[in-house]
C-alpha positions as CSV (number, residue, x, y, z in Angstrom):
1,X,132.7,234.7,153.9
2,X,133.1,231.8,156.3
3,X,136.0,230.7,158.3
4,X,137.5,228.0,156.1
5,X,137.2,229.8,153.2
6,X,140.9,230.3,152.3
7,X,141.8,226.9,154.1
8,X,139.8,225.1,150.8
9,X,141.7,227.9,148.7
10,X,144.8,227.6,150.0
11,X,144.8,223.2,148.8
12,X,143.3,224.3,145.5
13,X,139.6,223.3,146.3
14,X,137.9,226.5,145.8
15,X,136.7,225.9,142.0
16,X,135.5,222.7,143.3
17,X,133.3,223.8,146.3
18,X,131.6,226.3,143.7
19,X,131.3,223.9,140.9
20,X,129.5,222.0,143.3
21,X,127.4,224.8,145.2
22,X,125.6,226.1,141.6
23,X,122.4,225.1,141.3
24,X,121.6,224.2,144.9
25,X,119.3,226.4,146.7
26,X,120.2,228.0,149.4
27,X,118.7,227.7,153.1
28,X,117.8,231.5,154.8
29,X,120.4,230.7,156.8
30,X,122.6,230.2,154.0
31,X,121.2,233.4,152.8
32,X,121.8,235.6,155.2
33,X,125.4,234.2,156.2
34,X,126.2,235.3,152.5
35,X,124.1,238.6,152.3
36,X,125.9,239.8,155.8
37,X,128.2,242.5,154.9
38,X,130.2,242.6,158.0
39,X,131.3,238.6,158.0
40,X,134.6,239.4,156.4
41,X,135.4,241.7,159.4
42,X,133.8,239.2,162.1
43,X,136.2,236.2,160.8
44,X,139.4,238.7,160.8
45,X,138.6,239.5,164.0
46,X,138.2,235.9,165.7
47,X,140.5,235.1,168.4
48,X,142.7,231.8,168.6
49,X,139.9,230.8,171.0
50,X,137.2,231.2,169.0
51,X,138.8,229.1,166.4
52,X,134.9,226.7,165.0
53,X,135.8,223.3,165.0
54,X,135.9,221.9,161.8
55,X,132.4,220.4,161.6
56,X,130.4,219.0,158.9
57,X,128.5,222.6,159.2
58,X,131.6,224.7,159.4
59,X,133.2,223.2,156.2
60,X,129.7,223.0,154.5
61,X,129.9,227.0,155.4
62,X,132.9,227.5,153.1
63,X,132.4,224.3,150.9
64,X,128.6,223.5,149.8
65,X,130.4,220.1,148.0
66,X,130.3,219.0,151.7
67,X,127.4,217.4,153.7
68,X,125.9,218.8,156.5
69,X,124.9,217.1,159.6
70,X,121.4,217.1,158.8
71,X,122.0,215.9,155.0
72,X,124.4,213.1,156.9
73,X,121.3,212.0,159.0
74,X,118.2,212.2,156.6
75,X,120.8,209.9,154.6
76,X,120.7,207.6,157.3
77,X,117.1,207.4,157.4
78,X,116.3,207.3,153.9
79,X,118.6,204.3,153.5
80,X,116.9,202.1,156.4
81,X,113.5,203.1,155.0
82,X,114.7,202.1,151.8
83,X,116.0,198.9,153.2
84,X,112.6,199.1,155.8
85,X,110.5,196.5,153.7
86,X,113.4,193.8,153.2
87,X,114.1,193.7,156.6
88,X,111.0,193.4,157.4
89,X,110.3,190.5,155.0
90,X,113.0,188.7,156.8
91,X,111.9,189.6,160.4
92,X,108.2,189.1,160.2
93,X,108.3,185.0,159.5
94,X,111.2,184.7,162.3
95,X,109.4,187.1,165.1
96,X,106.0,186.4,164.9
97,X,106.3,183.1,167.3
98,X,107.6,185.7,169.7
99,X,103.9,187.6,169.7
100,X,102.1,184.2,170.2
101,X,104.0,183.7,172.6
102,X,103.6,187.4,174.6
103,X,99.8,187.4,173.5
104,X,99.3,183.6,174.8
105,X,101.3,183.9,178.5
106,X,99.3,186.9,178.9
107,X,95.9,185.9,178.5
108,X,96.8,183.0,180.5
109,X,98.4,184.8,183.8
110,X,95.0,187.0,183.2
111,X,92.9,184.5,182.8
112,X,93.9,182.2,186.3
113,X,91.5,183.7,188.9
114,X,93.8,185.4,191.8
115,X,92.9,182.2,193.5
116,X,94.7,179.8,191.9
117,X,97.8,182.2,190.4
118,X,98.8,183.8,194.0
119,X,99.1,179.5,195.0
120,X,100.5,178.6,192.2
121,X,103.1,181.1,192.7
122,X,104.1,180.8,195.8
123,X,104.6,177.1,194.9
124,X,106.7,177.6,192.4
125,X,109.0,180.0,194.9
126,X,109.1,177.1,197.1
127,X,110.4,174.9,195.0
128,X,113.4,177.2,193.7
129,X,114.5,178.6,197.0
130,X,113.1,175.9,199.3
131,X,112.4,178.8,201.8
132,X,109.4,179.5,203.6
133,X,110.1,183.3,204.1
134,X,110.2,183.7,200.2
135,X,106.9,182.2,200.2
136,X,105.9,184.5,202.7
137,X,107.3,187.3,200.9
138,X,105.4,186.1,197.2
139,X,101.7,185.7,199.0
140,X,102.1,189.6,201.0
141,X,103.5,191.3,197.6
142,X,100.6,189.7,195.5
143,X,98.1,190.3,198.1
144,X,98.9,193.7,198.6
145,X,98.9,194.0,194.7
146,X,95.2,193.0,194.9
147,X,94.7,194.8,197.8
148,X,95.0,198.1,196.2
149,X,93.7,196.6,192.5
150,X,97.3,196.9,190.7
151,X,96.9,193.1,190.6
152,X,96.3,192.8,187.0
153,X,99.2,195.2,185.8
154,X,101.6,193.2,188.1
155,X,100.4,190.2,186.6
156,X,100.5,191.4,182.9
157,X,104.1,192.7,183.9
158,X,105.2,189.5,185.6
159,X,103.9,187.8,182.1
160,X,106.4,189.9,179.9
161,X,109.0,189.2,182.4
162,X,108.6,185.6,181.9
163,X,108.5,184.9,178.5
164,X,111.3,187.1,177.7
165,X,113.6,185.9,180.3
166,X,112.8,182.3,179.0
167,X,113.8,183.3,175.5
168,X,116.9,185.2,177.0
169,X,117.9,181.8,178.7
170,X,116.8,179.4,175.4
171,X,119.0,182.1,173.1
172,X,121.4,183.6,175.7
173,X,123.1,180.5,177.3
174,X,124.0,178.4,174.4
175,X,125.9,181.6,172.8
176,X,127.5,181.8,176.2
177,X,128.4,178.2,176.2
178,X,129.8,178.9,172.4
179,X,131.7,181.8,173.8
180,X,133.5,179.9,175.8
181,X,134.5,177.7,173.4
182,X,135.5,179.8,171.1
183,X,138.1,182.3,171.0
184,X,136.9,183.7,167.9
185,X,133.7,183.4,168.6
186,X,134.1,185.6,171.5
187,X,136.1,188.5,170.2
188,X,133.1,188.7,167.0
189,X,130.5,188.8,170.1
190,X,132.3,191.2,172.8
191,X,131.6,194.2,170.7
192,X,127.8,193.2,169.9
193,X,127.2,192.9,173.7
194,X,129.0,196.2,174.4
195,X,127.1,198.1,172.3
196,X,123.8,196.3,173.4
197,X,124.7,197.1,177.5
198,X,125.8,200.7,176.8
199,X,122.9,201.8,174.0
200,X,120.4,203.9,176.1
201,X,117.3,202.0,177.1
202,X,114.7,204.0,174.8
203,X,117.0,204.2,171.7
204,X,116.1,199.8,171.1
205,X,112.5,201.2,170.4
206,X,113.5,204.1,167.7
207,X,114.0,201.4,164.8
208,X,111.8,198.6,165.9
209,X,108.6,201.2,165.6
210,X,109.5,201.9,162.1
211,X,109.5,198.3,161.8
212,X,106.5,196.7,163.5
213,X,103.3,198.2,164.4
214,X,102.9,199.4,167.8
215,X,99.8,197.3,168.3
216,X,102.5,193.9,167.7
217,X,103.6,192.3,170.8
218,X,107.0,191.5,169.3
219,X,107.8,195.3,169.3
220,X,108.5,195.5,173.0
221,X,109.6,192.1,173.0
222,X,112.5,191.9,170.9
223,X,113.5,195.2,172.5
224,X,113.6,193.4,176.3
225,X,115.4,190.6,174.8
226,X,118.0,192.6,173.4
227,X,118.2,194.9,175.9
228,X,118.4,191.7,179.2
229,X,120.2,189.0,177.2
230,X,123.7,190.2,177.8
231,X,124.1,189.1,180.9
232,X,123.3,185.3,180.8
233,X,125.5,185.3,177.9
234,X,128.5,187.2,179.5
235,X,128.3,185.2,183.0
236,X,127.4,181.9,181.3
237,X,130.9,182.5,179.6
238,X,132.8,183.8,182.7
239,X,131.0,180.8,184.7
240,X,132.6,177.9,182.1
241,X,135.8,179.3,181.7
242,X,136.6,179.6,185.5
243,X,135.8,175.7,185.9
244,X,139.2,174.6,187.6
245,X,141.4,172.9,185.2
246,X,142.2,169.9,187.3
247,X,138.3,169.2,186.9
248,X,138.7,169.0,183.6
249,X,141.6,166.6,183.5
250,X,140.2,164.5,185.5
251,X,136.8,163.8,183.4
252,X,140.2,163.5,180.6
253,X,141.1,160.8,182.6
254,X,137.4,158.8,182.9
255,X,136.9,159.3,179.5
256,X,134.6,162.2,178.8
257,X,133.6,163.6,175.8
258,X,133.1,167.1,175.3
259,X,129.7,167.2,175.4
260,X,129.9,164.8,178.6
261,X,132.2,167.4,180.2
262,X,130.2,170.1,179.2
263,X,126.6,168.6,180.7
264,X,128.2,166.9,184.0
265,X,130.7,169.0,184.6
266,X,131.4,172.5,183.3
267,X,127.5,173.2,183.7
268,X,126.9,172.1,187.0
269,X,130.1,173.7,188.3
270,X,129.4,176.9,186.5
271,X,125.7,177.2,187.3
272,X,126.8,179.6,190.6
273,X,127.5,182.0,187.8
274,X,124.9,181.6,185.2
275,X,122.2,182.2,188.2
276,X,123.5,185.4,188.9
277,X,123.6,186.0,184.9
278,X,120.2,185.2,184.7
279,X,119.1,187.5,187.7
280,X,120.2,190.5,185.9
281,X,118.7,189.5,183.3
282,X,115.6,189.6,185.2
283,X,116.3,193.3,186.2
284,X,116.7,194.6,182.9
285,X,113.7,193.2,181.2
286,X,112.1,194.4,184.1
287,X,113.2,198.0,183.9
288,X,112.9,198.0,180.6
289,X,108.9,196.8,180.2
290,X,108.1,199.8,182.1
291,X,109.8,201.9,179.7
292,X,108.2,199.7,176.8
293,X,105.0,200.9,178.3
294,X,105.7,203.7,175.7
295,X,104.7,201.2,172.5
296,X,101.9,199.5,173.6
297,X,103.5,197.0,176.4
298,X,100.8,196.5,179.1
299,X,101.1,196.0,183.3
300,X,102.5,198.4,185.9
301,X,104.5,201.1,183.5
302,X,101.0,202.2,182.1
303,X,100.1,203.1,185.0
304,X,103.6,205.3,185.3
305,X,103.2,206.7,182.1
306,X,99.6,207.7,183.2
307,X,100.9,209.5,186.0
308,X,103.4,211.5,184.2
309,X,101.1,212.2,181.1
310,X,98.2,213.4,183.2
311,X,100.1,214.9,186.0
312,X,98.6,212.4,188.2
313,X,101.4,212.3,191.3
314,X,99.5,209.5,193.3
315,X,99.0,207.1,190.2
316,X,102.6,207.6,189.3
317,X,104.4,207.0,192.9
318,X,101.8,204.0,193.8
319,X,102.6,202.6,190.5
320,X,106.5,203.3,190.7
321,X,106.4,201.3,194.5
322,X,104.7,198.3,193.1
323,X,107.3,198.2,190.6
324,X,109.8,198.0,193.5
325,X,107.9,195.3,194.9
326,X,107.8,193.1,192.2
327,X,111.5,194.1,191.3
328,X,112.2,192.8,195.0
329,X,110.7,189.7,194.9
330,X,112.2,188.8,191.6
331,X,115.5,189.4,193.1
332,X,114.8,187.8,196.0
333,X,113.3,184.4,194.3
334,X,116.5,184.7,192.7
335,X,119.0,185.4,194.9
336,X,117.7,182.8,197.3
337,X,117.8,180.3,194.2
338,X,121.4,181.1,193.3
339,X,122.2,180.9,197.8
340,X,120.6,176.9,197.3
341,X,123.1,176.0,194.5
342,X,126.1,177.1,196.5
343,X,124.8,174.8,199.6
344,X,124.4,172.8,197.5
345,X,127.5,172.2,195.6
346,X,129.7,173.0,198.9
């Protein structure tokens, strides 16, 4: 006899919850909560505090009709299995540019001999923060990568990085821009990103590898996109919105079209705030390409993963510093990027 046994008998259910128990088979557990002879006494004697909640496993107790936890999530599963090859049909065609693109950036960065990458680099750095000390800071981090021959995981990691913060940009500011446009648009989104920036990093890879196989690029890929778009979007939006009014009335007054406005002046005013959008998303598809190390993703979270796996403490710290490293100088880059546009516009 379970606890809720005379609740279902009490509202008539009783015939019910047999009607629907004969025939099933019964679990041991099942088994021996029925074969017990000293239940009846046990559930007389519980306490108001030892009231069970009423669970799907405490009701199923006293009412087989009801599902059980474990019936509610093999349900689950059999439906997106069932569903598996459809989405999949759909996905395939519209991801697969995203694995040329992985697979071509990284046998590119790979392919440059140190020589002519570290350079190329730094070049780049002094061109978006116009500061010699970020320079500086670009040529010792790579060096030192080379120096102790994590060069070519920092370079396969800077090379997911890349390409998916690109993608985040392409994809993540014209939703922003439609955010704040849009009213309605905005309240269907809000919820989407909320659940995107709260889900747990590893739980974006538990669908996607029934999905793709691990050997795909675009497995860890659309993950990091998911996972570091929100916050071009979100800022983008904030950044547009928070363009002082009077601006606006005054490109009224020349003449301006929306589009116009948008280009010359929302943009351009907002761009304080879609720089510091897109440098967190640069931390999150950082952090989370070491933990997509787990499907296949190469650079400087195999190497932590090989350290934890094999128990190999040295591996894993060294491995775990460089990723500090590089997570310092992307900040940096673009921190110092973001400090030029302020000058600039004050």
């Amino acid at each position: 006899m379970a606890f809720y046994d005379n609740v279902f008998t009490s509202v008539g259910l009783s015939d019910w919850c047999k009607s629907e128990s004969e025939g099933n088979l019964l679990t041991m557990s099942d088994f021996m909560s029925k074969s017990g002879q000293n239940e009846v006494s046990k559930i007389e004697g519980t306490s108001f505090w030892d009231i069970p909640f009423p669970s799907l496993d405490a009701l199923n107790a006293s009412c087989p009709a009801i599902a059980r936890t474990r019936d509610m999530t093999s349900g689950l599963e059999d439906f997106f299995l069932a569903t598996k090859d459809a989405i999949k049909f759909v996905l395939d065609p519209m991801t697969q540019p995203l694995s040329w693109a992985l697979d071509a950036s990284l046998e590119i960065f790979v392919a440059m001999p140190w020589f002519v990458l570290i350079p190329a680099l730094a070049v780049f750095a002094f061109y978006v923060a116009r500061s010699i000390a970020i320079v500086g800071l670009v040529l010792a981090t790579f060096m030192f990568f080379a120096f102790i021959d994590h060069y070519l995981h920092a370079v396969q990691t800077l090379s997911i990085i890349t390409v998916c913060t690109v993608i985040c940009v392409v994809i993540g500011l014209p939703l922003g821009v439609l955010m704040s446009k849009s009213n309605v648009f905005k309240k269907t989104m809000i919820p989407i990103l909320d659940m995107l920036q709260t889900l747990p990093a590893f739980v974006y890879l538990v669908p996607l590898i029934f999905l793709f196989s691990v050997t795909e690029s675009k497995l860890y890929g659309i993950a990091i996109i998911l996972y570091a778009i929100v916050p071009i979007m979100r800022l983008t939006d904030l950044g547009i919105r928070l363009v002082d009014k009077d601006v606006i009335e005054a490109a009224d007054a020349y003449g301006m079209n929306s589009r116009q406005k948008l280009i010359n002046v929302q943009l351009p005013l907002a761009m304080p705030n879609i720089m510091a959008g897109l440098n967190q998303t640069i931390m999150m598809a950082l952090s989370l390409v070491v933990i997509a190390s787990l499907v296949s993703a190469p650079g400087l979270g195999v190497l932590v993963l090989r350290g934890i796996r094999n128990l190999e403490l040295g591996v894993g710290l060294v491995a775990g510093f460089c990723i500090v490293m590089l997570a310092i100088l992307l900040d940096r880059v673009s921190k110092a990027a973001l400090s030029r546009i302020n000058t600039t516009q004050n």
